[in-house]
N, C-alpha and C positions, 0 to 999 in steps of 0.2 A: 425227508426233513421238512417242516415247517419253517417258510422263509420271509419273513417282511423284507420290501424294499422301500426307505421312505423316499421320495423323488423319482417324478414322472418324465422329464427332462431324458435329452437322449442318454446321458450315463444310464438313469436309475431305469431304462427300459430297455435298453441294452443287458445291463445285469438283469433284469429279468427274465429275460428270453433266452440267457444263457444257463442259467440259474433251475429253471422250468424244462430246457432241453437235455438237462443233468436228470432229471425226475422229480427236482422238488416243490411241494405246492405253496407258489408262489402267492405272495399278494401285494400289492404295491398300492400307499398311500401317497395322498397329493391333495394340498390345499385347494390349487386349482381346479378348475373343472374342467378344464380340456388338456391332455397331453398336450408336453411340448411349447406351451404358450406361456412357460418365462422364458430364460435364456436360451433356450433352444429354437424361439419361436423364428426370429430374422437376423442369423448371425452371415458372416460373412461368404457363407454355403459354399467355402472351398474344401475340398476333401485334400489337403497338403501333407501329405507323406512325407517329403523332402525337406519339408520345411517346418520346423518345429525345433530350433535351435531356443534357448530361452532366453526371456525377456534381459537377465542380469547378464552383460556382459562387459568387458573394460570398457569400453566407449561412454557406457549412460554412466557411468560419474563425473567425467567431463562437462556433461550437459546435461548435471543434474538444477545447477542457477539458471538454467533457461527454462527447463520446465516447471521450475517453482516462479517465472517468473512472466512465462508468454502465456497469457489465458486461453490465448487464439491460437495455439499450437498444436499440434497431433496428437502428442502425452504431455499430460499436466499432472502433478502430482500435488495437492493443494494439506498442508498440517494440520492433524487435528491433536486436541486431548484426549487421545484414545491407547494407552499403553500397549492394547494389542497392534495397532497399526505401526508403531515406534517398536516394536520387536520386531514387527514384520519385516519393517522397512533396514532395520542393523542384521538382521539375516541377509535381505536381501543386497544390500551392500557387501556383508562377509563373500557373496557368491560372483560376484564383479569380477572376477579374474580369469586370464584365459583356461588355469589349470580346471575350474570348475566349469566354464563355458564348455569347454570339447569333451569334458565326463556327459554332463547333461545331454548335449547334443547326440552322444552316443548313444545314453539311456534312449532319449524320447525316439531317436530314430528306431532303435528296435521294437519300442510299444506302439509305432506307427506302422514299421510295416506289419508287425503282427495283426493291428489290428485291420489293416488294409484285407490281410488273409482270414481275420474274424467275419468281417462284413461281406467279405464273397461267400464265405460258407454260411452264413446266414441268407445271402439270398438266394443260394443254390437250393437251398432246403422249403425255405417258406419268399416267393419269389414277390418283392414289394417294390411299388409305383413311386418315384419320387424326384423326377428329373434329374437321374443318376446318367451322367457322359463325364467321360474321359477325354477331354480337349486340350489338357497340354495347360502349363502354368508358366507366364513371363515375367518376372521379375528384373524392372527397369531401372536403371541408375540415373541421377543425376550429376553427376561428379568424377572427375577419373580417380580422385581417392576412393569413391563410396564403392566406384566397380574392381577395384585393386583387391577390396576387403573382399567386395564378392565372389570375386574369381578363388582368392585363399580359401573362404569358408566350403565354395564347390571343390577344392580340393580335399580340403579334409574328409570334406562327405561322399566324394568318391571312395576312400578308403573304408567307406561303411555300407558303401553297398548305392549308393546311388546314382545315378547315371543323367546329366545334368549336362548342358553345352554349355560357355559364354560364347553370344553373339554382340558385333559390332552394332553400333549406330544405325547403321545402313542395312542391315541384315533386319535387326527388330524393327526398320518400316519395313521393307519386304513382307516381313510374316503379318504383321498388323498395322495394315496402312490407316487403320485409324488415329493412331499415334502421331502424326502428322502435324501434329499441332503444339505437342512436343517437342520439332527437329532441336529447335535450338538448347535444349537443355538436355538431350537425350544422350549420353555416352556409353549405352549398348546395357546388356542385360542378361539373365541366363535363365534358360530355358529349360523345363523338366519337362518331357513330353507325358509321363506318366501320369503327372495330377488331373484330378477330377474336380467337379461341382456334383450338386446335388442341392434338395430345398430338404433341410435338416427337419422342419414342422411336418411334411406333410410326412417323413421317412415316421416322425413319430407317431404320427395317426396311424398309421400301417403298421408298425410293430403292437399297437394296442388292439387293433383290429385281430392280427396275429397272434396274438397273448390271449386274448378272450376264447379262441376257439378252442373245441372239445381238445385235440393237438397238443398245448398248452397247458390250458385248465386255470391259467390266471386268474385274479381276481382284482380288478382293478375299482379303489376306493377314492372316487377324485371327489374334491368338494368336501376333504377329511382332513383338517388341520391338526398337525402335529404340535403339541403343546410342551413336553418335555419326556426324555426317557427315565424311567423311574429304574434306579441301580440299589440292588440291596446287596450284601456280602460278595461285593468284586463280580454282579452277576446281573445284568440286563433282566429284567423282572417282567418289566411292561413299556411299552410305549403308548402313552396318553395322550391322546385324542381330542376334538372336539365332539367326537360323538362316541365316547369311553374309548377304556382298555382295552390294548393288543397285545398280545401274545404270540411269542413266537419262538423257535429255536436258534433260531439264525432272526438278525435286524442287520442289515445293510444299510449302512449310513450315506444316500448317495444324490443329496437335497441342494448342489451348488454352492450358492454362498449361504444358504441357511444352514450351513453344516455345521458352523462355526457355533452358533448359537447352539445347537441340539446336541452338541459334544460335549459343550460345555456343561449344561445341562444332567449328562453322566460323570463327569471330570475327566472329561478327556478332551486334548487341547488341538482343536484341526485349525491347520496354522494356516488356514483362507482368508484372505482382502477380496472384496469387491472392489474389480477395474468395471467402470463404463464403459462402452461401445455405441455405436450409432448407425441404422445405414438407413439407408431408400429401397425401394426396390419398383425400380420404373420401365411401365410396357417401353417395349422395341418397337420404334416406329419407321427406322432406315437400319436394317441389319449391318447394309453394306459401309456404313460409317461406324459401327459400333466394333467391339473385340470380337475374334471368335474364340480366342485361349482365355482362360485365367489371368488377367492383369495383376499385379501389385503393383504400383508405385513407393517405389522404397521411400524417397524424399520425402512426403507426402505423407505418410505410412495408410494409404489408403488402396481397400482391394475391388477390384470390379469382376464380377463373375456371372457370365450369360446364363439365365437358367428359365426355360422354358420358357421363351418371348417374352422375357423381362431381362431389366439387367439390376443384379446385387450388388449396388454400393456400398462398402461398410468399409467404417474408420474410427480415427479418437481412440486413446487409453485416457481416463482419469483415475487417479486413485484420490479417494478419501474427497470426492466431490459431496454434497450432499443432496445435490437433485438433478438432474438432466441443466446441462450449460445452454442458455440460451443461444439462439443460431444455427447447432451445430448441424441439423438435418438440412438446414438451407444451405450450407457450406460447402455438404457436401454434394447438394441436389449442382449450386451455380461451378463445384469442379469437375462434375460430369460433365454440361455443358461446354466447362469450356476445354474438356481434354478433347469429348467424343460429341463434339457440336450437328445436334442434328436427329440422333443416332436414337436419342429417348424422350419422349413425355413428361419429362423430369415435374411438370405442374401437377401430375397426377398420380404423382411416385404414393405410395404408404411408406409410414414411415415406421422408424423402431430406434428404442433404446431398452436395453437391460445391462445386467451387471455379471460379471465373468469370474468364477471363483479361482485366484489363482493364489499359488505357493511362490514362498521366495524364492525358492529357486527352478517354478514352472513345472518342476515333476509333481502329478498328481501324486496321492497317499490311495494306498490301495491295501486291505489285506485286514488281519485282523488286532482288535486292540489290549488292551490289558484289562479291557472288562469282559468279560467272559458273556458269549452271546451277541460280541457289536464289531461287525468288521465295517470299514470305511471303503469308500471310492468318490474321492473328491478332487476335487482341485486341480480340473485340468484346463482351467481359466480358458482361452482364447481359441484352443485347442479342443473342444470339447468335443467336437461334431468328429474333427479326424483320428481321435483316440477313445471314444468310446466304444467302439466294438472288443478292442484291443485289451482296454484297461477291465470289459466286462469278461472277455476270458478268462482275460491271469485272474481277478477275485472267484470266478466260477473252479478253475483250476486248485486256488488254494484251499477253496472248501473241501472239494471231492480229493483232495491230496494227492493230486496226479501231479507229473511232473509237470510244473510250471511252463508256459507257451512265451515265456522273457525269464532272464534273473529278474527276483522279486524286490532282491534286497534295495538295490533304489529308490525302490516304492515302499517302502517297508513305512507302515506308520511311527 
């Protein structure tokens, strides 16, 4: 079968590779000219299995008046005149409760560890370069309520399969005495030994590399703006271009937050927001002061992740910003300093921001639509990196009508 995939982005090269290792000749379109280099480019490069509970839970309505109201806060959600963001946002309200908190949490853990077991079989097969280590993931509390929730939420998620310790105060400086600087705010933390890092950009240039060869057969169209999909009788026709018509059996719709736009475009409604993000990512110039695991700072909501003689800083949710917040790269360059004093280069960090396509209720849409010829894979906002191997099988699985690698119906568009 004949297969477009719009989006180069690890989803939409992900489904490719999945897509193409099925037999079908793939082709994947991209505004950009280099894989990888929107959202995908410098995201928080934690590969979290464990950790993919979603964004709507009873808590954020509580401290929905601080984040419409601290600028300088971790998640800011700022109102527009936008009716699509005003549905987004009463969904995502409707999804605030714990009954829908521990469904979700259930869903996305199964499409994580699947995909956890997508991306070993992908690099069993075709073996790719991309500062992939398994170092253990910390997740620190500030508060003895915050580690009360913690400890519950690791219980729940023992029940699904995850294996996860809380450690004391004293215990998370043991493991990471660069914490240190923290004692006084530190109320202990829980550990997943299993999580990894990885540089999500460079994993994309190696599945392209990957994709191109004889192998494969790919055909990768970057520097190819998608302009809208043309639908005639409930039936995908063409996908138009800036350098004409495509044609295809199959179009996978799998663009981030441009999804929204190119669905609409068919009449089909991909219920994505763009959340902001921000991080650094600065050489290591004193390892022995810096993390050796995956950091989170819950308090904070900011994650630190070692990745090949650099350290990945990334933080900030905004929703409905309209351009990168002034400061925020700084913010986060003087909290590295001052958690892990010493430890990085932070004056010569590169920086980044992009936009994170997420659903109200954090489960991407996966699968196919009511237009005949356009199946979807979007919206795995923040999660992109550690559920796209995952969400590329199950869309690869429901084309070739094999039995599904998760229930679908979660994901169902």
């Amino acid at each position: 079968m004949r297969v477009t995939v719009i989006g180069a982005g690890i989803v939409g090269l992900a489904t490719a590779w999945w897509l193409a290792h099925d037999g079908h000749a793939v082709t994947v379109l991209d505004e950009a000219a280099e894989p990888g280099s929107g959202t995908s480019y410098a995201n928080g490069a934690q590969l979290s299995y464990s950790y993919v509970a979603p964004l709507a839970e009873p808590g954020v309505l509580s401290n929905l008046p601080k984040y419409l109201l601290d600028r300088n806060g971790p998640l800011r959600f700022e109102p527009r005149a936008d009716p699509a963001q005003w549905a987004w946002l009463l969904r995502f309200i409707g999804a605030c409760n714990a009954g829908a908190a521990a469904r979700g949490t259930a869903s996305l853990l199964r499409l994580a560890f699947a995909s956890r077991d997508a991306l070993y079989a992908m690099l069993a097969q075709t073996p790719m370069q991309f500062d992939h280590v398994r170092n253990g993931k910390l997740v620190v509390q500030s508060s003895a309520g915050a580690m009360r929730a913690a400890e519950a939420q690791m219980r729940l998620q023992a029940t699904l399969g995850c294996e996860q310790q809380a450690l004391t105060a004293g215990e998370c400086l043991a493991l990471e005495p660069g914490l240190a600087s923290i004692r006084d705010r530190l109320t202990g933390g829980i550990l997943t030994p299993s999580e990894e890092v990885g540089d999500c950009y460079k994993l994309c240039l190696e599945l392209a590399r990957v994709l191109a060869t004889p192998e494969f057969g790919t055909t990768l169209l970057l520097g190819t703006r998608v302009e809208r999909l043309v639908v005639e009788a409930g039936r995908l026709r063409a996908v138009r271009t800036s350098k004409g018509d495509h044609d295809a059996d199959l179009t996978v719709l799998a663009a981030g937050v441009a999804a929204r736009a190119l669905g609409r475009s068919a009449g089909v409604t991909v219920p994505v927001l763009p959340i902001r993000g921000y991080s650094i990512t600065a050489p290591v110039r004193a390892s022995n002061r810096g993390p050796r695991h995956s950091i989170t700072d819950s308090a904070r909501k900011t994650v630190y992740a070692p990745l090949g003689g650099a350290l990945r800083v990334a933080g900030f949710a905004e929703i409905g910003t309209r351009g990168p917040t002034p400061g925020r790269v700084e913010a986060l360059a003087r909290e590295t300093d001052a958690i892990f004093p010493g430890a990085c280069d932070t004056g010569s960090a590169t920086t980044w921001t992009g936009l994170r396509p997420a659903t109200p209720t954090s489960l991407p849409v996966i699968g196919p639509t009511r237009i005949q010829g356009l199946a979807l894979n979007a919206g795995q906002g923040a999660l992109g990196f550690t559920l796209a191997a995952g969400s590329a099988r199950l869309l690869a699985d429901l084309v070739a009508g094999r039995a599904p690698v998760v229930d679908p119906v979660p994901f169902r568009p």
